[in-house]
PyMOL commands that place a pseudoatom at each C-alpha (Angstrom):
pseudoatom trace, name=CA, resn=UNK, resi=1, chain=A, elem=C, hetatm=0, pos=[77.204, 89.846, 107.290]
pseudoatom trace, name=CA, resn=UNK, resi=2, chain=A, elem=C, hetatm=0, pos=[79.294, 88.253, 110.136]
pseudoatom trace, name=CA, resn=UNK, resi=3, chain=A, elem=C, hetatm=0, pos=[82.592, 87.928, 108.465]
pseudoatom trace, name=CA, resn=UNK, resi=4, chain=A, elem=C, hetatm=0, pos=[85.576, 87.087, 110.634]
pseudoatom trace, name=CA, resn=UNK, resi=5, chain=A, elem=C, hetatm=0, pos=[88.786, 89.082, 109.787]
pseudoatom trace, name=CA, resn=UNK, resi=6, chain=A, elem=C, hetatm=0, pos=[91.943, 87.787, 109.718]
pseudoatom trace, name=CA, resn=UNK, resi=7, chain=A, elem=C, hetatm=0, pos=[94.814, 90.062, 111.006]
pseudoatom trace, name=CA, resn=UNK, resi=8, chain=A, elem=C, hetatm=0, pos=[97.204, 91.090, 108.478]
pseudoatom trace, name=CA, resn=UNK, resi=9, chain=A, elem=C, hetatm=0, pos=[100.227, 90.581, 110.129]
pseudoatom trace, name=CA, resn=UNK, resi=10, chain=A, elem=C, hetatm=0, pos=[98.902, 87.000, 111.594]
pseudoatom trace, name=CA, resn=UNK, resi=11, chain=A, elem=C, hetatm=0, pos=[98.470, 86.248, 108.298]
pseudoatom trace, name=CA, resn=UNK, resi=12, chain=A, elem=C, hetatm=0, pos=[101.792, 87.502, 106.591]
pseudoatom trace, name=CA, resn=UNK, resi=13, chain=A, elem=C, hetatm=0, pos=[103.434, 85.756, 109.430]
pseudoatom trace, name=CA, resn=UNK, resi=14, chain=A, elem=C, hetatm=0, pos=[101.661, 82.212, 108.513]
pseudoatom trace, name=CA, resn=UNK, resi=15, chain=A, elem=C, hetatm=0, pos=[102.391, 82.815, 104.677]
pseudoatom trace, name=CA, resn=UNK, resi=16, chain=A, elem=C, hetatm=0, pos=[106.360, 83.482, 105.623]
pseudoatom trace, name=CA, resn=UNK, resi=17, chain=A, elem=C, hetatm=0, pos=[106.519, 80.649, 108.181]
pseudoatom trace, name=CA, resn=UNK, resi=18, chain=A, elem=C, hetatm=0, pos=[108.338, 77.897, 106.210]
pseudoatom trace, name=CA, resn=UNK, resi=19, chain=A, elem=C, hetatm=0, pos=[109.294, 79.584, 102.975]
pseudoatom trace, name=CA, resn=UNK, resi=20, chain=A, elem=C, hetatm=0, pos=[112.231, 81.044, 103.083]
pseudoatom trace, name=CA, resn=UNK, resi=21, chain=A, elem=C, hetatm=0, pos=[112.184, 82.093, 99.580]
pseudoatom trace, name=CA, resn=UNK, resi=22, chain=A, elem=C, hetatm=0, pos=[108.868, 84.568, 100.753]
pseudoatom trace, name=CA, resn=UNK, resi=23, chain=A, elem=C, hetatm=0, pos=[110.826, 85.592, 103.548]
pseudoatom trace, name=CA, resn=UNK, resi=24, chain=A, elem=C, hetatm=0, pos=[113.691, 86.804, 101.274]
pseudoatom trace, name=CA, resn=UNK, resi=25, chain=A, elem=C, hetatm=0, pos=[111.427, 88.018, 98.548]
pseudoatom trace, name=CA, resn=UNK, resi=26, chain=A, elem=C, hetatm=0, pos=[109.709, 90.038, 101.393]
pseudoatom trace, name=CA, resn=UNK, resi=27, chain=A, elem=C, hetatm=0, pos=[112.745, 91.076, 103.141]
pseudoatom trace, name=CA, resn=UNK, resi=28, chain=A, elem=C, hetatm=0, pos=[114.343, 92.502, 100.084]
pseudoatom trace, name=CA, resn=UNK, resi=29, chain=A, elem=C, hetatm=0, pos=[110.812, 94.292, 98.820]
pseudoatom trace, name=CA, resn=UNK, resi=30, chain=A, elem=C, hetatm=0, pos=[110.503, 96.184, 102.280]
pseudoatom trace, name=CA, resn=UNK, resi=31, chain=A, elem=C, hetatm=0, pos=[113.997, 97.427, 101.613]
pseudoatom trace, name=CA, resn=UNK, resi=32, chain=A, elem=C, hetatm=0, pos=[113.976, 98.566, 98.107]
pseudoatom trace, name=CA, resn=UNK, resi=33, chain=A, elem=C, hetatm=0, pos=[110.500, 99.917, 99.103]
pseudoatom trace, name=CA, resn=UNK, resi=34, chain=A, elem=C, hetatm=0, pos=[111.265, 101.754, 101.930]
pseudoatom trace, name=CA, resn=UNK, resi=35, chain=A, elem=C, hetatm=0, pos=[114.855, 102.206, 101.702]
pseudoatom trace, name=CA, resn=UNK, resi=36, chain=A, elem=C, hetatm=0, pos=[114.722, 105.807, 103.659]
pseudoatom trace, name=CA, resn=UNK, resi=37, chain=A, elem=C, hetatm=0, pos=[112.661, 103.828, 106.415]
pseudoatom trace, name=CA, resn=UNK, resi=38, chain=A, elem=C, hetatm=0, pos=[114.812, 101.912, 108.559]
pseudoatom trace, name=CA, resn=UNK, resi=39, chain=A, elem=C, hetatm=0, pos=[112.231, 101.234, 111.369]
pseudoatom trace, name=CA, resn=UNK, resi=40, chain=A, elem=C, hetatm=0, pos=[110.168, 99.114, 108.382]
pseudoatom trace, name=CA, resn=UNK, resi=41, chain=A, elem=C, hetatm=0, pos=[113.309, 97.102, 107.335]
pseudoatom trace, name=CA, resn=UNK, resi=42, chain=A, elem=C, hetatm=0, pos=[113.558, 96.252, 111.056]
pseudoatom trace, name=CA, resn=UNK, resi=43, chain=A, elem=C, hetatm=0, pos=[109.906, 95.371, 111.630]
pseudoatom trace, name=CA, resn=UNK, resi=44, chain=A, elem=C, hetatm=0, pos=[110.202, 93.126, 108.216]
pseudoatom trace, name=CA, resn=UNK, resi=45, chain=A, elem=C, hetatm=0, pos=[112.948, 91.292, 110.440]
pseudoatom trace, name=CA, resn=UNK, resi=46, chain=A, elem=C, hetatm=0, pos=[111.019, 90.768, 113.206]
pseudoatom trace, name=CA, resn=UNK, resi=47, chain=A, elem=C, hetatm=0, pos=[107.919, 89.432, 111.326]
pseudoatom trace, name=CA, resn=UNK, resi=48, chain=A, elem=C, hetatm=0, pos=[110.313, 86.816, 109.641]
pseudoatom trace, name=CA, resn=UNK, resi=49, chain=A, elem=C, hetatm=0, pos=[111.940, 86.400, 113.098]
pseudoatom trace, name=CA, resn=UNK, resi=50, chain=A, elem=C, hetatm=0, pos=[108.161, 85.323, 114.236]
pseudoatom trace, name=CA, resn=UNK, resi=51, chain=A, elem=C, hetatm=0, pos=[107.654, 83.670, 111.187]
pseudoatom trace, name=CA, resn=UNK, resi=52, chain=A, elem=C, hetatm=0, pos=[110.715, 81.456, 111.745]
pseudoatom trace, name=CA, resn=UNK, resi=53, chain=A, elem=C, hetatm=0, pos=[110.214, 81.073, 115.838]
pseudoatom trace, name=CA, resn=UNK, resi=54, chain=A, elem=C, hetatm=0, pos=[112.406, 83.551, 117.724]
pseudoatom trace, name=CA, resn=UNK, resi=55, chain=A, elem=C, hetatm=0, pos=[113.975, 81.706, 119.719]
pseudoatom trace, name=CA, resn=UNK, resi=56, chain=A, elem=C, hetatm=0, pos=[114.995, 79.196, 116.367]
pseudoatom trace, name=CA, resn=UNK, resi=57, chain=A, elem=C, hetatm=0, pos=[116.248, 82.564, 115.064]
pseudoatom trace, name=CA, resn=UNK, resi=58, chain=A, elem=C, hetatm=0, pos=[118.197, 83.763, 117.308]
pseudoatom trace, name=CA, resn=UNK, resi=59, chain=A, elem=C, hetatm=0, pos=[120.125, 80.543, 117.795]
pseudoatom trace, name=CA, resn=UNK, resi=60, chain=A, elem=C, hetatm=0, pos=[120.639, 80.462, 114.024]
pseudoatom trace, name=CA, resn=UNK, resi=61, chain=A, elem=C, hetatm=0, pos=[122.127, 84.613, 114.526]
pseudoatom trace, name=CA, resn=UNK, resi=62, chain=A, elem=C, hetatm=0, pos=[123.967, 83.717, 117.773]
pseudoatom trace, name=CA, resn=UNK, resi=63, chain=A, elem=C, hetatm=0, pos=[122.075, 85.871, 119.490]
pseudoatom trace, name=CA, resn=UNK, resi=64, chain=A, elem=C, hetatm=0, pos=[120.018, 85.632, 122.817]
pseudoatom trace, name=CA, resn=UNK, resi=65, chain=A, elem=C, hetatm=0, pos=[116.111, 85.569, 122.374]
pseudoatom trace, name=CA, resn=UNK, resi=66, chain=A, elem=C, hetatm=0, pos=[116.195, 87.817, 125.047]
pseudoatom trace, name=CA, resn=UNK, resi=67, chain=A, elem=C, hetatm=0, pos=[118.555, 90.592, 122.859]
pseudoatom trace, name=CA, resn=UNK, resi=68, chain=A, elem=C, hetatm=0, pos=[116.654, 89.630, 119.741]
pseudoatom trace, name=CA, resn=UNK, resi=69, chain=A, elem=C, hetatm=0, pos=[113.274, 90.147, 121.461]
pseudoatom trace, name=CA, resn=UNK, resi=70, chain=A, elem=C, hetatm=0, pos=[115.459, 93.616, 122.511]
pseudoatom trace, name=CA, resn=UNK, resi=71, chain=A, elem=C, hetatm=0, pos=[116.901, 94.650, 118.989]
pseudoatom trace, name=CA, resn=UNK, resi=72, chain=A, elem=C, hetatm=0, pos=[113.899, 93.932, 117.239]
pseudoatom trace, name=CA, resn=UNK, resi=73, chain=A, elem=C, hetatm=0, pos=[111.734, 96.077, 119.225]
pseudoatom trace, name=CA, resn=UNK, resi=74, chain=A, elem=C, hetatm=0, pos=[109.985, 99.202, 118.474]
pseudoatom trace, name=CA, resn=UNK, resi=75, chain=A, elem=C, hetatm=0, pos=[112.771, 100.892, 120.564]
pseudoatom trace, name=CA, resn=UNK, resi=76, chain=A, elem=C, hetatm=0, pos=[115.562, 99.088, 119.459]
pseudoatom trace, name=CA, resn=UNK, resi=77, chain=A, elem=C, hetatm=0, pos=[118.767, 100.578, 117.321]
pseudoatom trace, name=CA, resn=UNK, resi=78, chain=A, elem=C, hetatm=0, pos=[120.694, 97.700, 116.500]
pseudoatom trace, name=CA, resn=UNK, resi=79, chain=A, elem=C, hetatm=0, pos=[124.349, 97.414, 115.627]
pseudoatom trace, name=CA, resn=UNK, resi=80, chain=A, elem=C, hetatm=0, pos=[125.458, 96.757, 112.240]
pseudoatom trace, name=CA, resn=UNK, resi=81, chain=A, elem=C, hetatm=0, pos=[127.037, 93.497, 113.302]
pseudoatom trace, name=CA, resn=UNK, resi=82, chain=A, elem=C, hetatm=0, pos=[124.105, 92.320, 114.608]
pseudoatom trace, name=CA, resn=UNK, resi=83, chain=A, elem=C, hetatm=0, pos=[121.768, 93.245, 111.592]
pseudoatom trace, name=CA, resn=UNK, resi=84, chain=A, elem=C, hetatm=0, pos=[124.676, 91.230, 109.815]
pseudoatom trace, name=CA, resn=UNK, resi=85, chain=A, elem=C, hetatm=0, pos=[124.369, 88.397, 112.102]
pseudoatom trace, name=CA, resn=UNK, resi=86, chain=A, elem=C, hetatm=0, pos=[120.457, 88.357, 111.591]
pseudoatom trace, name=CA, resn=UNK, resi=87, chain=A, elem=C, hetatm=0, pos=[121.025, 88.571, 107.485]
pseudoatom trace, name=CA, resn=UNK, resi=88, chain=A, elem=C, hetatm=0, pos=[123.388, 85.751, 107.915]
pseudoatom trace, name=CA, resn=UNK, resi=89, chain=A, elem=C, hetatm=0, pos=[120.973, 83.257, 109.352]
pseudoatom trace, name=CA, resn=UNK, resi=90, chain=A, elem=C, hetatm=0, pos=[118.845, 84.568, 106.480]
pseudoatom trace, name=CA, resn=UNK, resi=91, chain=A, elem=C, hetatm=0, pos=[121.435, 82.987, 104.044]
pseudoatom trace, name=CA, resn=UNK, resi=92, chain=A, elem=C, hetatm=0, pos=[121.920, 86.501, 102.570]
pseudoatom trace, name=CA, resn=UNK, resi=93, chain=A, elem=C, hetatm=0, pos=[124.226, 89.250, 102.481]
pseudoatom trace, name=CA, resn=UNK, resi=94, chain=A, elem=C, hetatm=0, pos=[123.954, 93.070, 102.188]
pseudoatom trace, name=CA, resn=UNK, resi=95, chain=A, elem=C, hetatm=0, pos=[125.127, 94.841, 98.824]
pseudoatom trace, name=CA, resn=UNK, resi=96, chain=A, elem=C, hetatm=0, pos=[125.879, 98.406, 97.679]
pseudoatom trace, name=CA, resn=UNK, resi=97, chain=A, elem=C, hetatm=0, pos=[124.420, 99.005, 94.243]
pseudoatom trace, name=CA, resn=UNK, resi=98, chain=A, elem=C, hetatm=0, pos=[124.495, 102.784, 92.455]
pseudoatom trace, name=CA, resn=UNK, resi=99, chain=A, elem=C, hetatm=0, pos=[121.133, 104.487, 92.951]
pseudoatom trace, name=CA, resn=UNK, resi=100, chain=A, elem=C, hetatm=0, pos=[119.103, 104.861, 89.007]
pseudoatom trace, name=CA, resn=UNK, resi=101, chain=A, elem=C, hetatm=0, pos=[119.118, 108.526, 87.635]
pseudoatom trace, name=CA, resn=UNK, resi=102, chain=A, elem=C, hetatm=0, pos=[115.771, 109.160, 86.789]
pseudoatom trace, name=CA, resn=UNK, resi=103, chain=A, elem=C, hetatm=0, pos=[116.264, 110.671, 83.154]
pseudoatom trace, name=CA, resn=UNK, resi=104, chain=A, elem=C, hetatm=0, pos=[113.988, 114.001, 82.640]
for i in range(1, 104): cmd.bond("trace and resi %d" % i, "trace and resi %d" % (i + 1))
show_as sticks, trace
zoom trace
């Protein structure tokens, strides 16, 4: 059987590209998901930075490609304003909510 795989992230970039409703929905599942992670809430940025054309994206921040291409990378520790900036074009904001109590 000669079956041709698709790459994941290839393809989770094609099903973002265009829906910004996905690109939320994943955006906000990667955090809640991995909320002691920040290097996966960053790489969920990127992917919807690809998704979206980076250089479209970092107009819409006001941010260079070149310093997106920079924050976004597997090195990169970016400032709170600029994560804000990046949410903005998003069309969302962050929010503090109370963590549940598990009840035993």
């Amino acid at each position: 059987m000669d079956k041709a795989s698709v790459d994941y992230r290839e393809a989770l970039i094609e099903t973002l590209r265009g829906n910004e409703e996905e690109q939320l929905l994943y955006l906000k599942s990667t955090l809640e998901d991995n909320w002691d992670a920040p290097e996966a809430f960053l790489l969920s940025l990127k992917t919807i930075a690809e998704a979206r054309g980076f250089k479209n994206f970092a107009e819409e921040a006001g941010l260079s490609r070149e310093s997106l291409y920079r924050t976004l990378s597997a090195d990169g520790n970016p400032k709170l304003d600029t994560v804000f900036k990046m949410l903005h074009a998003l069309g969302v904001k962050l929010t503090v909510e109370p963590i549940e109590k598990k009840v035993s």
